[in-house]
PDB file as gemmi writes it, atoms N, CA and C in Angstrom:
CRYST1    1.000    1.000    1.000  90.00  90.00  90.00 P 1                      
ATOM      1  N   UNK A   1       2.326 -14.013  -2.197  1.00  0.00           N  
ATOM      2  CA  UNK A   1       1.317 -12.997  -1.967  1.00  0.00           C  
ATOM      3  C   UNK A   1       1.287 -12.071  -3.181  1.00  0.00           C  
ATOM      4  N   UNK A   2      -0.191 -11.997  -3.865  1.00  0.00           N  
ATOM      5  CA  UNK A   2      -0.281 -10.672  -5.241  1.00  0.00           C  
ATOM      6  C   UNK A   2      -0.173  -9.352  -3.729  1.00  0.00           C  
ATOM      7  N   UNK A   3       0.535  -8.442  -4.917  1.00  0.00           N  
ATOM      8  CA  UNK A   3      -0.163  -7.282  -4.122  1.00  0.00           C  
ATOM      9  C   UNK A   3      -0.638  -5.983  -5.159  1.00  0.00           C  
ATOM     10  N   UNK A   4      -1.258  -5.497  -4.671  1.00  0.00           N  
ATOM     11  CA  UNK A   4      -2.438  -3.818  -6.045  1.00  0.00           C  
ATOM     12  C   UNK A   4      -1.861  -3.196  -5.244  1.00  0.00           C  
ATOM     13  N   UNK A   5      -1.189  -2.090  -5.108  1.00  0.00           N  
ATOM     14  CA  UNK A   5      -1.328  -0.985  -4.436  1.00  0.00           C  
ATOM     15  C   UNK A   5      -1.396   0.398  -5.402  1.00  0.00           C  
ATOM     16  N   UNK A   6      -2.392   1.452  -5.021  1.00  0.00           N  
ATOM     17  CA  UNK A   6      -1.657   2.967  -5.940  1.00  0.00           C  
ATOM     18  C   UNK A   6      -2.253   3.523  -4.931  1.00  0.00           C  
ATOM     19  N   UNK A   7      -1.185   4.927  -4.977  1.00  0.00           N  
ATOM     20  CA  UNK A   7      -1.383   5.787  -4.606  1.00  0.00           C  
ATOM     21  C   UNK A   7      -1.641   7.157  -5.407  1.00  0.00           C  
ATOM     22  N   UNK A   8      -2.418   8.524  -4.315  1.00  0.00           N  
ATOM     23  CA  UNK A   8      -2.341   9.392  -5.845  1.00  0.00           C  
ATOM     24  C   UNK A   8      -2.765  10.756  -4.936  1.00  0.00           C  
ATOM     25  N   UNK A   9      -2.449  12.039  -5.533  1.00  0.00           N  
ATOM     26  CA  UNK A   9      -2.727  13.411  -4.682  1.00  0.00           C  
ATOM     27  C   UNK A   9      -1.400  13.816  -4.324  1.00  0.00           C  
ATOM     28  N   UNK A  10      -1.588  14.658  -3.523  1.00  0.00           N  
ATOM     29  CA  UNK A  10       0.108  15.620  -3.395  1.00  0.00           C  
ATOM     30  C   UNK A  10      -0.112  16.698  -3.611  1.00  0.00           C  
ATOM     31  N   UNK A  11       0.150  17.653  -4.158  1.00  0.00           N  
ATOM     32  CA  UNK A  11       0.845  18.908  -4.649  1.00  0.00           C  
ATOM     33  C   UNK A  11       0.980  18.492  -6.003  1.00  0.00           C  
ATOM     34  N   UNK A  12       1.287  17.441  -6.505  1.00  0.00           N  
ATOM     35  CA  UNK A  12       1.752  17.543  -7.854  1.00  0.00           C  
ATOM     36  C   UNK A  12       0.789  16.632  -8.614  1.00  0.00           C  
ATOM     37  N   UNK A  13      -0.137  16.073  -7.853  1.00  0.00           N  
ATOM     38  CA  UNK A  13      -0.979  14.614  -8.644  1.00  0.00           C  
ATOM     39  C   UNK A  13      -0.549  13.594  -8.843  1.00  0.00           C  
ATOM     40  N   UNK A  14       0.495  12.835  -7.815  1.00  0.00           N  
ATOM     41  CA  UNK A  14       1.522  12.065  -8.787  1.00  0.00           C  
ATOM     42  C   UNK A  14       0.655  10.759  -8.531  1.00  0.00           C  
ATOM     43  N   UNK A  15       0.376  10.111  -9.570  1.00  0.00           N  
ATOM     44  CA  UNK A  15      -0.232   8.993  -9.553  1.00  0.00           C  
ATOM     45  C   UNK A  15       0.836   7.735  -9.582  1.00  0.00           C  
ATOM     46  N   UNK A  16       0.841   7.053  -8.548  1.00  0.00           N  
ATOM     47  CA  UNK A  16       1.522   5.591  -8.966  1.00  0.00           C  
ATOM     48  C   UNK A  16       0.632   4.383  -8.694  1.00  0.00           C  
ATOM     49  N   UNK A  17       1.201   3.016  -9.157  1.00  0.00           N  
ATOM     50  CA  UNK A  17       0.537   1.626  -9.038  1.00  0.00           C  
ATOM     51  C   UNK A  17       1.908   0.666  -8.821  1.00  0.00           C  
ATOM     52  N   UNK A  18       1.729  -0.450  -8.371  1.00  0.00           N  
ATOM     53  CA  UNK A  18       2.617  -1.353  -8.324  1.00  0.00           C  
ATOM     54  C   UNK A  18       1.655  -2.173  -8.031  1.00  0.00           C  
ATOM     55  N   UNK A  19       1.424  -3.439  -8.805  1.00  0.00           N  
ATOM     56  CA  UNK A  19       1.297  -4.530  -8.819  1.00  0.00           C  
ATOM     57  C   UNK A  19       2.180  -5.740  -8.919  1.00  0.00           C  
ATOM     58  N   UNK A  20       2.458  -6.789  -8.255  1.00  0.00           N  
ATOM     59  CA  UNK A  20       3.496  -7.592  -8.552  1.00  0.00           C  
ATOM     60  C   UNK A  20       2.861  -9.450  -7.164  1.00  0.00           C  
ATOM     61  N   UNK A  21       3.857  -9.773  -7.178  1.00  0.00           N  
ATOM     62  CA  UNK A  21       4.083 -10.892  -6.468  1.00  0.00           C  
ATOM     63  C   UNK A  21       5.142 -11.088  -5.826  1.00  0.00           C  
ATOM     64  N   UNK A  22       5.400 -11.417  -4.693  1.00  0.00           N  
ATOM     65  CA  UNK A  22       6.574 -11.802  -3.461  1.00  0.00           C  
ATOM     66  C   UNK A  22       7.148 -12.787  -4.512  1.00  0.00           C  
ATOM     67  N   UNK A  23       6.610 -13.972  -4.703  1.00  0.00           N  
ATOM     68  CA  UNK A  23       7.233 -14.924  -5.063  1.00  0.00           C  
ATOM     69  C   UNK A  23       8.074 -14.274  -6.447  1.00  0.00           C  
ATOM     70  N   UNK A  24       7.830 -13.429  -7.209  1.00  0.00           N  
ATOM     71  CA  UNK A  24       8.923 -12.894  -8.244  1.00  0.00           C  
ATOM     72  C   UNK A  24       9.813 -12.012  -8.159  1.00  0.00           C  
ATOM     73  N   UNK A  25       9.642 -11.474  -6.659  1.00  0.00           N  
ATOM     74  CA  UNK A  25      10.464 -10.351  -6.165  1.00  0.00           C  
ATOM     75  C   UNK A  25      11.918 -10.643  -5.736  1.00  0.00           C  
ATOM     76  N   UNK A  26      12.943 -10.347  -6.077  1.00  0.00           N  
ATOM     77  CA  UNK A  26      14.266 -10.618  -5.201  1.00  0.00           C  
ATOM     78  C   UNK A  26      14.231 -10.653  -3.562  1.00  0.00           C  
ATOM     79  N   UNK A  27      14.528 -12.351  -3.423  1.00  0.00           N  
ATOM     80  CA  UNK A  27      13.923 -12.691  -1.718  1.00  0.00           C  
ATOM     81  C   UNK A  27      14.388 -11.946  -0.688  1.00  0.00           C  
ATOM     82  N   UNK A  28      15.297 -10.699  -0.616  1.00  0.00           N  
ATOM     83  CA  UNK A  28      15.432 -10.385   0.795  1.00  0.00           C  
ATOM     84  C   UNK A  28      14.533  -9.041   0.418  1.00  0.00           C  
ATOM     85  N   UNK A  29      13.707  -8.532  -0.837  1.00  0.00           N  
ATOM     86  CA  UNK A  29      12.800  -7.486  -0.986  1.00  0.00           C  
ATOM     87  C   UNK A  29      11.636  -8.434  -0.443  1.00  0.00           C  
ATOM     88  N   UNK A  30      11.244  -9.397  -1.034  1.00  0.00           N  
ATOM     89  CA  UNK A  30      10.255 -10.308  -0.651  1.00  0.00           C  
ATOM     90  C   UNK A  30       9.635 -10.424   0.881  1.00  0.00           C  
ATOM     91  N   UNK A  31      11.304 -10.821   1.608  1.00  0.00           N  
ATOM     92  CA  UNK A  31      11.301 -11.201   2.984  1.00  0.00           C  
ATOM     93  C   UNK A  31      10.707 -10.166   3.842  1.00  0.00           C  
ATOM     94  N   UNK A  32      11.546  -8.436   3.476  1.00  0.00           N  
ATOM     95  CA  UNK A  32      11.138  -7.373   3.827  1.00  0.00           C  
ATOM     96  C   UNK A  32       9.722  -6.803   3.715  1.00  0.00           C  
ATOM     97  N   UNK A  33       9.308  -7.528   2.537  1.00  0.00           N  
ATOM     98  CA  UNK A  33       7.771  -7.026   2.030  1.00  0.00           C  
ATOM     99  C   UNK A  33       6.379  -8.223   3.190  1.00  0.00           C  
ATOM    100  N   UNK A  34       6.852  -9.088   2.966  1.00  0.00           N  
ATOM    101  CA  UNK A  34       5.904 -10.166   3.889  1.00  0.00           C  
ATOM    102  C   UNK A  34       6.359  -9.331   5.362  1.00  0.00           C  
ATOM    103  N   UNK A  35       7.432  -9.293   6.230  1.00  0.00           N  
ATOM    104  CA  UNK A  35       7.649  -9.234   6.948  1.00  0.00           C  
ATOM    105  C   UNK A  35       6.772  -7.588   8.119  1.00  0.00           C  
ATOM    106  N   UNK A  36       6.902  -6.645   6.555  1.00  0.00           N  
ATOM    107  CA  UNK A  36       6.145  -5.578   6.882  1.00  0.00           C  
ATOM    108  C   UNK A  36       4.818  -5.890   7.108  1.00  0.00           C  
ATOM    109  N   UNK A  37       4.322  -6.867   5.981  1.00  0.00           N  
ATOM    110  CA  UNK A  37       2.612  -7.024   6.055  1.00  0.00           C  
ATOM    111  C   UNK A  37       2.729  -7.424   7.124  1.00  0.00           C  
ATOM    112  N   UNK A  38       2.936  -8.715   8.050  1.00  0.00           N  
ATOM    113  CA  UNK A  38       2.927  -9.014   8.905  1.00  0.00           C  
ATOM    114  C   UNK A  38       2.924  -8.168  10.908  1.00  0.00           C  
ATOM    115  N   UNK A  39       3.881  -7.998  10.707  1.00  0.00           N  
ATOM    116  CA  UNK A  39       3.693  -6.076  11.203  1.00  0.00           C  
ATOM    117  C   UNK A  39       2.670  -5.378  11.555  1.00  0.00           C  
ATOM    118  N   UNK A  40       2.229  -4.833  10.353  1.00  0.00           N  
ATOM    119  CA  UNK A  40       1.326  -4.162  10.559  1.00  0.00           C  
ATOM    120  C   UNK A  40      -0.224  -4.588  10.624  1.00  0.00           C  
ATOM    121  N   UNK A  41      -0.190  -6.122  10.639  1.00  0.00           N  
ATOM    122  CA  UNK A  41      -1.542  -6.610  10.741  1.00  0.00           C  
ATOM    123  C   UNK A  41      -2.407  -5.856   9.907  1.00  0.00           C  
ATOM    124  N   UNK A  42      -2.102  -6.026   8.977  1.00  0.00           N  
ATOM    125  CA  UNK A  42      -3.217  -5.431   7.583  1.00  0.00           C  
ATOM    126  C   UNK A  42      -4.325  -6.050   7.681  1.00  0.00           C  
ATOM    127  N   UNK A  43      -4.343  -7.617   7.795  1.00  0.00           N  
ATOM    128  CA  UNK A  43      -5.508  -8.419   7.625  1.00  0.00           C  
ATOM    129  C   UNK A  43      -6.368  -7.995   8.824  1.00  0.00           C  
ATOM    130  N   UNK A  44      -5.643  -7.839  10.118  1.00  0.00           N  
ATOM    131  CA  UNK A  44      -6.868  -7.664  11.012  1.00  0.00           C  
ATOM    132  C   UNK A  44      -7.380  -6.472  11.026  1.00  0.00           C  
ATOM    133  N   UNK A  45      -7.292  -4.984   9.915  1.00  0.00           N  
ATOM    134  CA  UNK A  45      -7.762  -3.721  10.545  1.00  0.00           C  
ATOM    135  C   UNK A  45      -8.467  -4.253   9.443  1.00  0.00           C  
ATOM    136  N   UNK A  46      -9.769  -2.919   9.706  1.00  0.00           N  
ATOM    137  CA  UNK A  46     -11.282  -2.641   9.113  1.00  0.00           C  
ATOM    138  C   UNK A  46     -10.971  -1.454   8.685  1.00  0.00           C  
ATOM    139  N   UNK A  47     -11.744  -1.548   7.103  1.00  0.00           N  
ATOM    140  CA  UNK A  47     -12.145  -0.563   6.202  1.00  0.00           C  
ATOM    141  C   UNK A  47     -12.703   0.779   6.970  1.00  0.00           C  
ATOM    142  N   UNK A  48     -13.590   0.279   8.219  1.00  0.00           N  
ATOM    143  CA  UNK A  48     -14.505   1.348   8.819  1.00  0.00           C  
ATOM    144  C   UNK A  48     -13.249   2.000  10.074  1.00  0.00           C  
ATOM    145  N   UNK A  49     -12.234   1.510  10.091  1.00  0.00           N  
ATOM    146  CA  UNK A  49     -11.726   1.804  11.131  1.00  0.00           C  
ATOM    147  C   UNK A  49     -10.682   2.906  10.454  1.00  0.00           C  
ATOM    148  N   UNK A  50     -10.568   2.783   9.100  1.00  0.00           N  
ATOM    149  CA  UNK A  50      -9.200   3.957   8.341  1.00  0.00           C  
ATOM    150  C   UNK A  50     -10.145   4.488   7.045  1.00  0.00           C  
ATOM    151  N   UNK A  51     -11.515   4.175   6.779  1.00  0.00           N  
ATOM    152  CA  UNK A  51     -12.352   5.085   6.007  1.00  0.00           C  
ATOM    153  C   UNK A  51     -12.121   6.311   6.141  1.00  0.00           C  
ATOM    154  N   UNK A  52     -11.764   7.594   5.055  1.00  0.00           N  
ATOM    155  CA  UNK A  52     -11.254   8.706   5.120  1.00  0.00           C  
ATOM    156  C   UNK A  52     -13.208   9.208   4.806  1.00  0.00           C  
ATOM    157  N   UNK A  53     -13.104   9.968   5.876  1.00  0.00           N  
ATOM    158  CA  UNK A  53     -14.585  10.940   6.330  1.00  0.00           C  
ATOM    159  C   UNK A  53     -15.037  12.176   5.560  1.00  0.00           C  
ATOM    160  N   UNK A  54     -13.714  12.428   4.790  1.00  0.00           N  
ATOM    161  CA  UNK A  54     -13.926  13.892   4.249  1.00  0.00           C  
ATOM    162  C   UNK A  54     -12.696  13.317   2.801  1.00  0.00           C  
ATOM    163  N   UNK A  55     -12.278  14.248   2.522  1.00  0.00           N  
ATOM    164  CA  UNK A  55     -11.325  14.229   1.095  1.00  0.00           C  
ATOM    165  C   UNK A  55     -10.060  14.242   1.856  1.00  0.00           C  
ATOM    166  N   UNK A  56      -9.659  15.280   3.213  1.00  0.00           N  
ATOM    167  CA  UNK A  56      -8.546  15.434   3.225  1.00  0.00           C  
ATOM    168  C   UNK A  56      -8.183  17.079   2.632  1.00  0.00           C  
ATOM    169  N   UNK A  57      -6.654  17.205   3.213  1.00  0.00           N  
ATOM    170  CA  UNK A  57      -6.177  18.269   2.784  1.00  0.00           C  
ATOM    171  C   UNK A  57      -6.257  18.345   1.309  1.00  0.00           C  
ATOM    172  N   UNK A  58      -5.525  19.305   0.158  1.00  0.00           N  
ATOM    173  CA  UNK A  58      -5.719  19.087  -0.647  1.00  0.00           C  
ATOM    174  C   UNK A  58      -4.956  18.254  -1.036  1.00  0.00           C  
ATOM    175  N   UNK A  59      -3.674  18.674  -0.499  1.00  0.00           N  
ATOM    176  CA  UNK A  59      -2.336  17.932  -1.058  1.00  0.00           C  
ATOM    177  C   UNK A  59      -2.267  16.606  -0.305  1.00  0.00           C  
ATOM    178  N   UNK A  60      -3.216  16.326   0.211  1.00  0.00           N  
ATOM    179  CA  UNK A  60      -3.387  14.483   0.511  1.00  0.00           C  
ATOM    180  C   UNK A  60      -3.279  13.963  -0.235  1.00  0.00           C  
ATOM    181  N   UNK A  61      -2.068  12.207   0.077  1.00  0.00           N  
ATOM    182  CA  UNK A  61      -2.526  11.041  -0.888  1.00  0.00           C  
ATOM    183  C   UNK A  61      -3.603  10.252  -0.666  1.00  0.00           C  
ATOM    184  N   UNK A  62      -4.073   9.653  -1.112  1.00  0.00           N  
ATOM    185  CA  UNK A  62      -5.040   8.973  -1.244  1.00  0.00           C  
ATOM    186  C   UNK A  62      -4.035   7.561  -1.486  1.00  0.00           C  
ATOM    187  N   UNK A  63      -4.724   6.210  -0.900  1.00  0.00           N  
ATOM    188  CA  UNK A  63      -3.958   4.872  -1.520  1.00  0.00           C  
ATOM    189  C   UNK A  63      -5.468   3.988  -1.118  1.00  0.00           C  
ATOM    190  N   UNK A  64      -4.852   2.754  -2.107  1.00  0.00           N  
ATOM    191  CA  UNK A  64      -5.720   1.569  -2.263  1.00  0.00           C  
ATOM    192  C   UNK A  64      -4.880   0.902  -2.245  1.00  0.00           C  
ATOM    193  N   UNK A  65      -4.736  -0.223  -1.069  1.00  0.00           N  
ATOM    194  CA  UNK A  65      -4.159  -1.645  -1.420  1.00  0.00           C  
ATOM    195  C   UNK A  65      -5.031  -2.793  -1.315  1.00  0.00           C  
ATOM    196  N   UNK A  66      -4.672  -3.774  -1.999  1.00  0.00           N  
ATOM    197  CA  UNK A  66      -5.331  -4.763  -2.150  1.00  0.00           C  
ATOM    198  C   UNK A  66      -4.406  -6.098  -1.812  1.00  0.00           C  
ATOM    199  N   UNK A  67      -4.524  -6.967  -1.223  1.00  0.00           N  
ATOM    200  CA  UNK A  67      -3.609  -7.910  -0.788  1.00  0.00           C  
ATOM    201  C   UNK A  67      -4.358  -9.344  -0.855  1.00  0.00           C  
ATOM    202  N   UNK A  68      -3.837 -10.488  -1.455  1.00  0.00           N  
ATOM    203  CA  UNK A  68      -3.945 -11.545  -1.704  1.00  0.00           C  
ATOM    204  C   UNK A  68      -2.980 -12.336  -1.343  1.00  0.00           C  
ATOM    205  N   UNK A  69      -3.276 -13.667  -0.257  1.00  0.00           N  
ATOM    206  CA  UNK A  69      -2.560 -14.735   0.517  1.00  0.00           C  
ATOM    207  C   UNK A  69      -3.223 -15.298   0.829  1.00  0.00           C  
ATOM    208  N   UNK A  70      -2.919 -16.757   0.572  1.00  0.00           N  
ATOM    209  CA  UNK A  70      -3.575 -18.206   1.365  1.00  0.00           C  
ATOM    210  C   UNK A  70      -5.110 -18.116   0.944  1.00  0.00           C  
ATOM    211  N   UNK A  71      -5.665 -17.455   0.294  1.00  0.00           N  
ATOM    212  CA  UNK A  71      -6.910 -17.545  -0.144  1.00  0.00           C  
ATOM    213  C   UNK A  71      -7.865 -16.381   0.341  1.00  0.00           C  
ATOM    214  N   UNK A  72      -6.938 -15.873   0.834  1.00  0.00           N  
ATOM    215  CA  UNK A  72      -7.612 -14.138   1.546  1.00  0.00           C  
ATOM    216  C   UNK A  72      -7.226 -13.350   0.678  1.00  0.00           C  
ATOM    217  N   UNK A  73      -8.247 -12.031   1.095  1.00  0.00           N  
ATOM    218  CA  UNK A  73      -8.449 -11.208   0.142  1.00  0.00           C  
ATOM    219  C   UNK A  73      -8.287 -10.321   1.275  1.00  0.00           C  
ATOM    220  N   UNK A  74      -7.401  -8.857   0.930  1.00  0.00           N  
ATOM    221  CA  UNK A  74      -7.993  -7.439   1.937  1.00  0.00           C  
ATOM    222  C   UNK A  74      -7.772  -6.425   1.250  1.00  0.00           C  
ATOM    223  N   UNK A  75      -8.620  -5.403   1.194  1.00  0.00           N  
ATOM    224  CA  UNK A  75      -8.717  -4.615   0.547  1.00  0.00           C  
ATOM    225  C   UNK A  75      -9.053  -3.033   1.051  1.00  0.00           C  
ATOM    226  N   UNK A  76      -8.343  -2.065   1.163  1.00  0.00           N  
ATOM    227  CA  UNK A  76      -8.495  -1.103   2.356  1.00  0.00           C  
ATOM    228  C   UNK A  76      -8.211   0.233   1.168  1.00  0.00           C  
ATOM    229  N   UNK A  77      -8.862   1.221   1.762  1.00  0.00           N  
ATOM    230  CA  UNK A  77      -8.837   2.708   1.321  1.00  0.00           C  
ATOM    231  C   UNK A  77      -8.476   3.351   1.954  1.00  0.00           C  
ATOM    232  N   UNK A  78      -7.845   4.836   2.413  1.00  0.00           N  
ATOM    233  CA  UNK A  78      -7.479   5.065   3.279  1.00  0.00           C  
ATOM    234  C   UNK A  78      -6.474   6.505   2.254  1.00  0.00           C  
ATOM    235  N   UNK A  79      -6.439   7.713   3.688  1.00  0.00           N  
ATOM    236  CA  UNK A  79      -5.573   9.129   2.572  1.00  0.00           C  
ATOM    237  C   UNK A  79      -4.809   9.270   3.986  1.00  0.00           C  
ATOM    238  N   UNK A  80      -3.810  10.024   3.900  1.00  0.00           N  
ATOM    239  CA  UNK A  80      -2.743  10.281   4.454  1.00  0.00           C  
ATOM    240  C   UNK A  80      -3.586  10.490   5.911  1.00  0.00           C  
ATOM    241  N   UNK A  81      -4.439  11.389   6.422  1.00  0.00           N  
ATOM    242  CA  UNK A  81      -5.317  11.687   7.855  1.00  0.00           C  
ATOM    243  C   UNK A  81      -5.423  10.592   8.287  1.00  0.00           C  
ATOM    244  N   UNK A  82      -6.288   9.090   7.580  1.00  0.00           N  
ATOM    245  CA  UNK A  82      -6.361   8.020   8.020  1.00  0.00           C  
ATOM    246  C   UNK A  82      -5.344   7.048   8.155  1.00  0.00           C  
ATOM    247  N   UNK A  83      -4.122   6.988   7.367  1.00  0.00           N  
ATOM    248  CA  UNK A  83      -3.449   5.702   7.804  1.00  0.00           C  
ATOM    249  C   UNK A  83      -2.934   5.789   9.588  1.00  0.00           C  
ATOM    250  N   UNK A  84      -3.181   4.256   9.688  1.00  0.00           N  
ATOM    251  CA  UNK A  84      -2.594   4.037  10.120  1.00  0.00           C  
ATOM    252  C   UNK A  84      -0.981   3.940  10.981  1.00  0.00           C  
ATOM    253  N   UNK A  85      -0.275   4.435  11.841  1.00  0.00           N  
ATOM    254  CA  UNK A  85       1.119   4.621  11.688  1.00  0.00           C  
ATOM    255  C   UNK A  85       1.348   2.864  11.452  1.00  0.00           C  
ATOM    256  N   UNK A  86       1.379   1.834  12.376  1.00  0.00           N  
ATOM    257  CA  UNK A  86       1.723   0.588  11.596  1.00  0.00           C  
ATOM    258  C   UNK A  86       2.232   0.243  10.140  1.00  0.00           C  
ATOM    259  N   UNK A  87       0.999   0.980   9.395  1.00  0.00           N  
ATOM    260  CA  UNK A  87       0.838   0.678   8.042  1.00  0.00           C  
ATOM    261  C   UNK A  87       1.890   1.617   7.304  1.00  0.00           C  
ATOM    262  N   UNK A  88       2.976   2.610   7.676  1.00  0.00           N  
ATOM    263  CA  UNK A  88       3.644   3.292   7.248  1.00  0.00           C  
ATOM    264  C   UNK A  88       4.648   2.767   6.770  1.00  0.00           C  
ATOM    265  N   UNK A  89       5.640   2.243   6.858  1.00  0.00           N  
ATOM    266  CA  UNK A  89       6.614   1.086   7.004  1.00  0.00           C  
ATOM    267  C   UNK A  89       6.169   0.849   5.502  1.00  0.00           C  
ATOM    268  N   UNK A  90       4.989  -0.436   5.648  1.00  0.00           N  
ATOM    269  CA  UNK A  90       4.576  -0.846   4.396  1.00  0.00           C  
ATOM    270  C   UNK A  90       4.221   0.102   3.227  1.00  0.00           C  
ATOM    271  N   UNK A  91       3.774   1.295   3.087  1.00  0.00           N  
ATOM    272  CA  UNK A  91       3.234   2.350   1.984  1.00  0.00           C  
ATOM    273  C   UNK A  91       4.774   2.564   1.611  1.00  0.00           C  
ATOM    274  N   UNK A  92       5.893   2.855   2.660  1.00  0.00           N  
ATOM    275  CA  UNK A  92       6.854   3.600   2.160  1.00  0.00           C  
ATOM    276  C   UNK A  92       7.339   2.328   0.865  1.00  0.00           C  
ATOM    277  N   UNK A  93       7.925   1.414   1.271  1.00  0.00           N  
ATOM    278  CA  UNK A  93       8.062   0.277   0.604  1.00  0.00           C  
ATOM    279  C   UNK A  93       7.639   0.217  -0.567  1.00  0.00           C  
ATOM    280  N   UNK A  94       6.536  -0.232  -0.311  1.00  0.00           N  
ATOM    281  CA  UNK A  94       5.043  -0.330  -1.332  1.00  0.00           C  
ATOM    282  C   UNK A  94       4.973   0.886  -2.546  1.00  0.00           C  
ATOM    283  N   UNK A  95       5.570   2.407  -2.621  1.00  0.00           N  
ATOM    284  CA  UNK A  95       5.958   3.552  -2.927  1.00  0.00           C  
ATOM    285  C   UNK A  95       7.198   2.987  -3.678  1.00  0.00           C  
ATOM    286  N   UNK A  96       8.151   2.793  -3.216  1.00  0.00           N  
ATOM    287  CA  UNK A  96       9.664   2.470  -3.408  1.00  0.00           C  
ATOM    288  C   UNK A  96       9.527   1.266  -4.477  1.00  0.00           C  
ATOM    289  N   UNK A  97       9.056   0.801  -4.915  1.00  0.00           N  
ATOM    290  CA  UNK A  97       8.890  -0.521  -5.398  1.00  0.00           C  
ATOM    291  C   UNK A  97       7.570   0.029  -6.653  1.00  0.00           C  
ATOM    292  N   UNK A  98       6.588   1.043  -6.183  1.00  0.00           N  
ATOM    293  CA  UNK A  98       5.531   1.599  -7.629  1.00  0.00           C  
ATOM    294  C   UNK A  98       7.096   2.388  -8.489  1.00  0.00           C  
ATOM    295  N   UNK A  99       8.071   3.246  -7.691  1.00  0.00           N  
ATOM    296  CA  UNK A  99       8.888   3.815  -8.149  1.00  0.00           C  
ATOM    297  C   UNK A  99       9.462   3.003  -9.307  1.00  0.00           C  
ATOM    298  N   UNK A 100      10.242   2.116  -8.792  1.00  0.00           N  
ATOM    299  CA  UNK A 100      11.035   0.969  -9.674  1.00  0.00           C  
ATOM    300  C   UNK A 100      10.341   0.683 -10.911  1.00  0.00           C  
ATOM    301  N   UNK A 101       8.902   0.543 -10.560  1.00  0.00           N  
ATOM    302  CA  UNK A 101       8.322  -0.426 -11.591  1.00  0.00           C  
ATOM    303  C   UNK A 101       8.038   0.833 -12.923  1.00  0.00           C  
ATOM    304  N   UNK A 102       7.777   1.785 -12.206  1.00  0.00           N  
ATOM    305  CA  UNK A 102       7.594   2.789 -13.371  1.00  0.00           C  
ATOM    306  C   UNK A 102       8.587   3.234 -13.791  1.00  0.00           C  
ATOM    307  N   UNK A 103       9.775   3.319 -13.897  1.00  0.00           N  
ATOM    308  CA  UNK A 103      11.196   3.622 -14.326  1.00  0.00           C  
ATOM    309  C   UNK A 103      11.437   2.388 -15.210  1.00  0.00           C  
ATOM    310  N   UNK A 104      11.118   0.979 -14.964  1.00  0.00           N  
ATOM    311  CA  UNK A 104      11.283  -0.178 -15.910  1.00  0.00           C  
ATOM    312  C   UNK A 104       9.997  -0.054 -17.407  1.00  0.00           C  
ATOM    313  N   UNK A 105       9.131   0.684 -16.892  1.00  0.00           N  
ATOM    314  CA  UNK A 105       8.346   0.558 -18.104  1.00  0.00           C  
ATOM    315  C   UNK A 105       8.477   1.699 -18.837  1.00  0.00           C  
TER     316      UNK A 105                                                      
END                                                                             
């Protein structure tokens, strides 16, 4: 599975991204990462169902993930008012892992 995710807003602006692939990830991060998508049924929620209506507080994040598997595509918007709780699990992760990647570059 590719995955896009960034997030961005706060108090401080902190912008992150993590892009990567399961299959290059160390497999019990991997296992943990599929296992969350799975979970939270990403594929079955709607854009219209976590579309953020307004901006949000100020100090809202804002995130975009984008997810690629088996030939599917999902792609969701969504700021702190709208997520999902399901989908929490996965952002924290998904966060933890933009962390890493920006400390390696």
């Amino acid at each position: 599975m590719h995955i896009e995710f960034e997030t961005s807003g706060g108090y401080a602006n902190i912008n992150l991204a993590y892009r990567g692939d399961t299959d290059k990830l160390p497999p019990e991060v991997a296992g943990k990462l599929l296992r969350l998508v799975e979970s939270s049924r990403v594929f079955e929620l709607q854009q219209s169902e976590i579309a953020p209506s307004t901006a949000g507080p100020p100090d809202a994040f804002v995130y975009k993930l984008t997810l690629y598997a088996g030939g599917q595509k999902k792609s969701l918007s969504f700021n702190d008012a709208t997520v999902p709780d399901q989908l929490k699990p996965l952002l924290e992760l998904l966060q933890e892992l933009a962390w890493e990647q920006l400390r390696k570059d």
